[in-house]
C-alpha positions as a printed Julia matrix, in Angstrom:
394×3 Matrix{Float64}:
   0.0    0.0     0.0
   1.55   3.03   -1.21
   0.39   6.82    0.31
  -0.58   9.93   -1.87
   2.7   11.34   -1.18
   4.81   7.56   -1.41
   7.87   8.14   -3.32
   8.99   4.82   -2.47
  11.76   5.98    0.1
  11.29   4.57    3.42
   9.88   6.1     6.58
  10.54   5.78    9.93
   7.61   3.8    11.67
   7.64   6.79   14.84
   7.03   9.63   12.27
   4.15   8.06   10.67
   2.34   7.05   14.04
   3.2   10.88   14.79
   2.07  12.42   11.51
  -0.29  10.37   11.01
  -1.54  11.32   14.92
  -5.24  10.5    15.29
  -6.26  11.03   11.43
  -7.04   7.42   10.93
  -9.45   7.36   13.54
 -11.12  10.32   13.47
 -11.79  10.39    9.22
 -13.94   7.19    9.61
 -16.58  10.63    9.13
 -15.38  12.03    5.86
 -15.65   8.69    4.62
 -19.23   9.35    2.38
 -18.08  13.02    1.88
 -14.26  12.11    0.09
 -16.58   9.78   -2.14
 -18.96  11.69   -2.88
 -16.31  14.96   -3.66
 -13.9   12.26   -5.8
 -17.02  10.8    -7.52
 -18.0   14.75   -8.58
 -14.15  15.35   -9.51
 -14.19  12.68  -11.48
 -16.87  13.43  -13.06
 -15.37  16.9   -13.68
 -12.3   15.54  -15.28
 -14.58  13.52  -17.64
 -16.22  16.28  -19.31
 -13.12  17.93  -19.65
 -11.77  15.28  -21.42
  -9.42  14.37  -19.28
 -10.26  11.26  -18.24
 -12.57   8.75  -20.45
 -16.04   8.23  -19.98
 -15.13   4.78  -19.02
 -12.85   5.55  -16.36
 -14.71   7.67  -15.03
 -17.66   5.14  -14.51
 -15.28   3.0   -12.77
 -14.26   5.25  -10.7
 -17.64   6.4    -9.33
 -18.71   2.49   -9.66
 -16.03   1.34   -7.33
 -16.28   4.44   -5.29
 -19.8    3.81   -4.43
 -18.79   0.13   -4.0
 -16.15   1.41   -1.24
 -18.61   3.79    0.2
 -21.32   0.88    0.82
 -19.04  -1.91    1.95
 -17.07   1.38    4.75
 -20.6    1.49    6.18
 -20.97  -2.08    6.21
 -18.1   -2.51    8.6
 -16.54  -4.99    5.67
 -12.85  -2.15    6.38
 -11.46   0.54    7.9
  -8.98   3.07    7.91
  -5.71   1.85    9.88
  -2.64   3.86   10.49
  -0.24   2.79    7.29
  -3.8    4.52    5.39
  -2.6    7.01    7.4
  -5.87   9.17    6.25
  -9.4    8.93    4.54
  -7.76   9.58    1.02
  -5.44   7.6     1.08
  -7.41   4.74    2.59
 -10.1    5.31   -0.09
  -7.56   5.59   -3.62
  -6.05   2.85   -2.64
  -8.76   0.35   -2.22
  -9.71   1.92   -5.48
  -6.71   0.83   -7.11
  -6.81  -2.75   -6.03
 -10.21  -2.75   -6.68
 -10.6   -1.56  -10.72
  -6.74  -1.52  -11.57
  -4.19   1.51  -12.49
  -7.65   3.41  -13.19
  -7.54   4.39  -10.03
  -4.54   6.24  -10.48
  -6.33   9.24  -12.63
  -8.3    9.9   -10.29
  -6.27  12.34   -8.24
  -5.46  14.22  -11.41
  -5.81  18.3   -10.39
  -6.28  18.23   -7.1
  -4.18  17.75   -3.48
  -5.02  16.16   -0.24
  -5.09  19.32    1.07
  -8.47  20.65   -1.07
  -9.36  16.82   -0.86
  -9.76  17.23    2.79
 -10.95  20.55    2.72
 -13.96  19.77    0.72
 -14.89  16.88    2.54
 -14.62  18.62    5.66
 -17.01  21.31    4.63
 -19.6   19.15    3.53
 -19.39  17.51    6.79
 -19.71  20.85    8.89
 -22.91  21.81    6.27
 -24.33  18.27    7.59
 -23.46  18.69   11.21
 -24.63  22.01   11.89
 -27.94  21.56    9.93
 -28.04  18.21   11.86
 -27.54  20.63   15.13
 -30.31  23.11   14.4
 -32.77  20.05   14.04
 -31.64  18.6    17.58
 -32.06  22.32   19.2
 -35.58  22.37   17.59
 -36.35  18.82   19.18
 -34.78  20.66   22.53
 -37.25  23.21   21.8
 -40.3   21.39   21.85
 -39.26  19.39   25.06
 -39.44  23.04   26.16
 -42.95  23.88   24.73
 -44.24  20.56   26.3
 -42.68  21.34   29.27
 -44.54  24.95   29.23
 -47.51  23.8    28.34
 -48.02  20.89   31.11
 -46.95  23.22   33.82
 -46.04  26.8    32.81
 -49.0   28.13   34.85
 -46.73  27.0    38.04
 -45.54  30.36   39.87
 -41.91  30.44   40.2
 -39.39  33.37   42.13
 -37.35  35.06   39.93
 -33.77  35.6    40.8
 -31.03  38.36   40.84
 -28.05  37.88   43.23
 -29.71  34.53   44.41
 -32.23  36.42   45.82
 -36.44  36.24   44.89
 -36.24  39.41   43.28
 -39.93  39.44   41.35
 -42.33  36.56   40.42
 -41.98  34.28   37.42
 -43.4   31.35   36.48
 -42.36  28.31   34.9
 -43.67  29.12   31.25
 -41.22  32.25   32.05
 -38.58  30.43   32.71
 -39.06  28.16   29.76
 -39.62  31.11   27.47
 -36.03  32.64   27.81
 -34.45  29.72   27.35
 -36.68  29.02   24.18
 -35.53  32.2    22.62
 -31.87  31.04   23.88
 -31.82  28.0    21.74
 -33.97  29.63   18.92
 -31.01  32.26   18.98
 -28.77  29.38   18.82
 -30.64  27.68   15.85
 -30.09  30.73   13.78
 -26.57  31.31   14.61
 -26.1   27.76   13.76
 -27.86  28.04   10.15
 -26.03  31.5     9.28
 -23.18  29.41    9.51
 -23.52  28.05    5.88
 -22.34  31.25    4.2
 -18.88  30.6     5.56
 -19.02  27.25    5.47
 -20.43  26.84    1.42
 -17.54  27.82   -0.42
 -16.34  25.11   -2.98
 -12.08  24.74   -2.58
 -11.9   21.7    -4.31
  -9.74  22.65   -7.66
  -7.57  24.97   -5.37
  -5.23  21.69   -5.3
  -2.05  22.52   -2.38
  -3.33  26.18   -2.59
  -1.85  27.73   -5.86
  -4.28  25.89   -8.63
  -3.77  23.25  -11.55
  -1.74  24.88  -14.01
  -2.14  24.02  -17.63
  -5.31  21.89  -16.43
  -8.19  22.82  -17.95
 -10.47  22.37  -14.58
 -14.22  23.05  -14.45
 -14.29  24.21  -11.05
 -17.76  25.69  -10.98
 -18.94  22.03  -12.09
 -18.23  20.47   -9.31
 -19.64  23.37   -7.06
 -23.04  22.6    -8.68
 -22.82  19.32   -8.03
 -21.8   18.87   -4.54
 -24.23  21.83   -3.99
 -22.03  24.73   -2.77
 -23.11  27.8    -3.12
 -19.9   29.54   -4.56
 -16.91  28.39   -5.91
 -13.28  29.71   -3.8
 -11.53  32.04   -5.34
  -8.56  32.95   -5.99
  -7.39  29.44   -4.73
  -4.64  31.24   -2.84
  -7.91  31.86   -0.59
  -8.68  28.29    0.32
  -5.95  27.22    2.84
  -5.7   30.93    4.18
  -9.41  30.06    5.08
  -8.74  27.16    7.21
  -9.96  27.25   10.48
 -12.79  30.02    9.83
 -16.02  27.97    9.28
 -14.44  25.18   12.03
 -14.17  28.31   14.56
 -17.43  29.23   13.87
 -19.19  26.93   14.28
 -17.02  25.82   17.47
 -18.14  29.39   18.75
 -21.87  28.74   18.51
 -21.19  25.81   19.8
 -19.87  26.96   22.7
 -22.81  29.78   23.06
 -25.26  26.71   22.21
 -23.22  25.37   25.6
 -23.3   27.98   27.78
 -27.46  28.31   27.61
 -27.41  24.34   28.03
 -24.98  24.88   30.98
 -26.96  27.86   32.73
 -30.1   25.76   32.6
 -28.65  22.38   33.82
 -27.39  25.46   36.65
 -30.95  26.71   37.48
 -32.29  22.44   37.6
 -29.63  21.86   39.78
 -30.56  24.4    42.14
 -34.28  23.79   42.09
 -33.26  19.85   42.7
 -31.27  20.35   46.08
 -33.48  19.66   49.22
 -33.21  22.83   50.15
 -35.25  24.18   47.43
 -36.88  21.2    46.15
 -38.78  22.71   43.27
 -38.24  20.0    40.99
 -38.5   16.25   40.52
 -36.18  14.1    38.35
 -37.15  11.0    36.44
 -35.71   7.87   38.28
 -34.0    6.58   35.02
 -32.19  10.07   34.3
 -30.15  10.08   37.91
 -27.73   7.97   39.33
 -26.9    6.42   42.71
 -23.85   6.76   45.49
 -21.57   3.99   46.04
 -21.88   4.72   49.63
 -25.16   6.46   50.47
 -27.89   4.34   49.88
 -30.73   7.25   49.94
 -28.69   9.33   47.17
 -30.51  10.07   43.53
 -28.06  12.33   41.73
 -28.43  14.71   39.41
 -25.14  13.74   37.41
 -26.64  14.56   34.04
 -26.95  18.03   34.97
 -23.81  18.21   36.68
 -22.03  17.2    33.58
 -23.87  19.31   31.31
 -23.09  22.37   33.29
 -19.37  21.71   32.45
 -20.13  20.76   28.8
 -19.29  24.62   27.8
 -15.73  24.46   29.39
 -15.2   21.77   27.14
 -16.49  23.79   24.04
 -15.11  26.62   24.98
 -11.44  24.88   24.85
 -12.06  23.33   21.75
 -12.52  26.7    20.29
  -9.47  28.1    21.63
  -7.73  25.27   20.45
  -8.85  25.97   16.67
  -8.18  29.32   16.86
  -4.53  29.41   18.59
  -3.86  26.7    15.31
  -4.34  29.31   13.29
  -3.67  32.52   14.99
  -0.51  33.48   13.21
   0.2   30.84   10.53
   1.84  32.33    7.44
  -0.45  31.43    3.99
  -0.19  28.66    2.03
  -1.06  25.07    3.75
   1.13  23.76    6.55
  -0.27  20.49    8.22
  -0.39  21.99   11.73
  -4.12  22.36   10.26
  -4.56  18.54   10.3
  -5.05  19.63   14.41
  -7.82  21.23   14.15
  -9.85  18.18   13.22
  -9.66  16.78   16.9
 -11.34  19.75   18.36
 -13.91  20.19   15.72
 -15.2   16.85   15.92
 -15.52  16.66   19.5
 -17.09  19.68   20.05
 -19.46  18.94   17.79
 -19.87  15.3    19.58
 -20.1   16.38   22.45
 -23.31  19.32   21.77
 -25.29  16.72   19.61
 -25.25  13.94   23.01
 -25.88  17.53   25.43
 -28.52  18.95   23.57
 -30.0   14.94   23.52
 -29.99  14.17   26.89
 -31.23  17.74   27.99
 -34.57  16.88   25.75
 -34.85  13.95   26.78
 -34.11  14.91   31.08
 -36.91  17.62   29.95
 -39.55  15.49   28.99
 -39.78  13.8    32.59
 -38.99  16.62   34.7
 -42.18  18.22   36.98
 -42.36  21.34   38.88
 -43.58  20.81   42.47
 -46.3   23.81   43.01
 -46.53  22.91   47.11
 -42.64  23.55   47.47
 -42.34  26.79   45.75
 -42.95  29.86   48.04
 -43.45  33.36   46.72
 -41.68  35.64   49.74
 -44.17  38.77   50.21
 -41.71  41.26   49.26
 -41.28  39.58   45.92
 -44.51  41.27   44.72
 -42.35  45.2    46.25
 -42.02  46.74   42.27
 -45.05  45.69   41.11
 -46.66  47.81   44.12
 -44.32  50.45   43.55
 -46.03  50.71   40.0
 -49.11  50.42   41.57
 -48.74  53.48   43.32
 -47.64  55.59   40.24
 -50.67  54.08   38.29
 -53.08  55.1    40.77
 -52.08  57.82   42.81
 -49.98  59.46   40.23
 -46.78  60.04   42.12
 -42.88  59.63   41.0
 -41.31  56.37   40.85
 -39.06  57.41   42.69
 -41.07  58.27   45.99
 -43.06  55.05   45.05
 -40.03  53.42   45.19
 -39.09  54.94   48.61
 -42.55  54.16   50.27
 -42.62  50.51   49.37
 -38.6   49.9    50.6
 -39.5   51.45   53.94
 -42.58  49.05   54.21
 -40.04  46.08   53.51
 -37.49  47.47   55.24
 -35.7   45.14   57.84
């Protein structure tokens, strides 16, 4: 088995297990998307008369042959693949003959990879805005079998003025609806075809149809100049890595407010059985570990964006595989918001408000008789204001 790169000198087992890194596992992903960006390049090359029509059926033939058999389980990608592409050519190869061989004609690994990877992120975040909807209407149901329930509203941990629980529900619904959009803006950035850019500086004296293969892997633009492509590394993965992390940080500050209500102390809440676990020395113990966990999802996030961006921060142009980094972070960001934004739906859907344990201290109701005042007997605010703190006054 012979790499992209293989010019039949040797190399040293360490170096590949280092350059190489985690790339074999974590491509198993780009799998469909390298096939279905080689089977539109090859396509390409075709009607440029480049390749044969023949070839090019083989190619896409044995591609989708590949593609079937990957999701069957019948291979994988192992480190001397050392990536996707190369795991994928040269199955190819052994599979329809030196055919295989044309098929990396004008292009590079590096806008191989690119345009797999950004068909991926168009999947994953579209797949994210559907999960936050599902989120969303574990929300609404929540609402609507208990939003009635009055609840304390808090500033400084303090009751500061009544809520309810369809309040409560309500912000974070326009939270994750804020999320949902930030997540499906994202496709601007993200839809830009590269592939055709090659290692960054074109195909010269190929005749490439670039804008072909945009139509038919359904970007919305094609990437130009291709000096742009690898100097745009790291933007769309950042992105959407930041609204992850916002996406995060509202799952977070809810899981914070549940946890709360859930102490003994407060008590406002009840947990399905099957969504806590037990001590392994306190027999009486339910615990809220779900929500403990997905309060610290955001640190997570969070790191993984800093991680993308410090890749990139101050990287000269051109492509330099320090970018093959970034594909750790990415993906497990984007793991780990698709099982928090799950679990939260699904904790949602059995949770219940307990009305008897939720008292409304009198002075919680202070501003809205301050208004009172000014409504009917017509004086300032701030004298209202005045009147009703002296008559809570402690």
């Amino acid at each position: 088995m012979s790499r992209l790169w293989e010019k039949g000198l040797p190399l040293d087992e360490r170096v590949l297990r280092y350059t190489a890194g985690e790339d074999h596992q974590l491509d198993a992903r780009l799998i469909p998307y390298d096939v279905r960006g080689s089977i539109a390049h090859a396509e390409m090359l075709a009607e440029q008369d480049l390749i044969s029509a023949a070839d090019c059926t083989a190619i896409r033939d044995g591609l989708t042959a590949l593609d079937k058999s990957f999701e069957a389980g019948d291979w994988c990608i192992n480190l001397e693949d050392e990536d996707a592409h190369t795991a994928l050519e040269s199955r190819l190869t052994d599979a329809i003959g030196p055919v295989g061989g044309r098929l990396h004609l004008g292009r590079s690994r590096n806008d191989q990879v690119l345009t797999a990877l950004r068909m991926y992120l168009r999947d994953a975040s579209s797949d994210l805005v559907s999960r936050v909807n599902q989120l969303r209407e574990s929300i609404s149901n929540l609402q609507d079998r208990q939003g009635d329930i009055k609840l304390p509203g808090y500033t400084h941990m303090q009751h500061a003025m009544p809520s309810s629980v369809a309040l409560w529900c309500g912000g974070f619904d326009e939270g994750f609806a804020d999320a949902a959009e930030g997540l499906a803006s994202l496709r601007k950035r993200i839809n830009k075809n590269p592939l055709g850019s090659a290692a960054g500086y074109g195909t010269p004296g190929l005749p490439l149809d670039r804008d072909a293969t945009t139509a038919k892997l359904d970007f919305d633009i094609t990437q130009n100049p291709v000096t742009a492509a690898q100097l745009s590394r790291g933007k769309a993965e950042s992105a959407l890595l930041f609204e992850i992390t916002l996406l995060l940080q509202d799952l977070g500050r809810m899981a914070s407010d549940l946890l709360m209500f859930y102490t003994q102390e407060f008590a406002y809440v009840s947990l399905a059985a099957e969504v806590t676990t037990g001590s392994s020395i306190m027999p009486q113990k339910r615990n809220p570990d779900v929500l403990e966990l997905l309060r610290a999802s955001s640190a997570t996030a969070q790191a993984c964006l800093d991680e993308s961006l410090m890749i990139t921060a101050k990287l000269p142009s051109g492509y330099h595989r320090d970018l093959q980094r970034l594909k750790s972070p990415l993906f497990r960001s984007i793991d780990l918001a698709i099982d928090s934004v799950d679990i939260m739906a699904y904790l949602l859907d059995g949770l219940q408000f307990i009305p008897d344990n939720i008292n409304l201290d009198e002075a919680i109701f202070a501003t809205a008789e301050a208004y009172r005042l000014v409504r009917e007997e017509g004086i300032p605010f701030r004298d209202a204001y005045k009147q009703v703190a002296k008559r809570f006054a402690k």
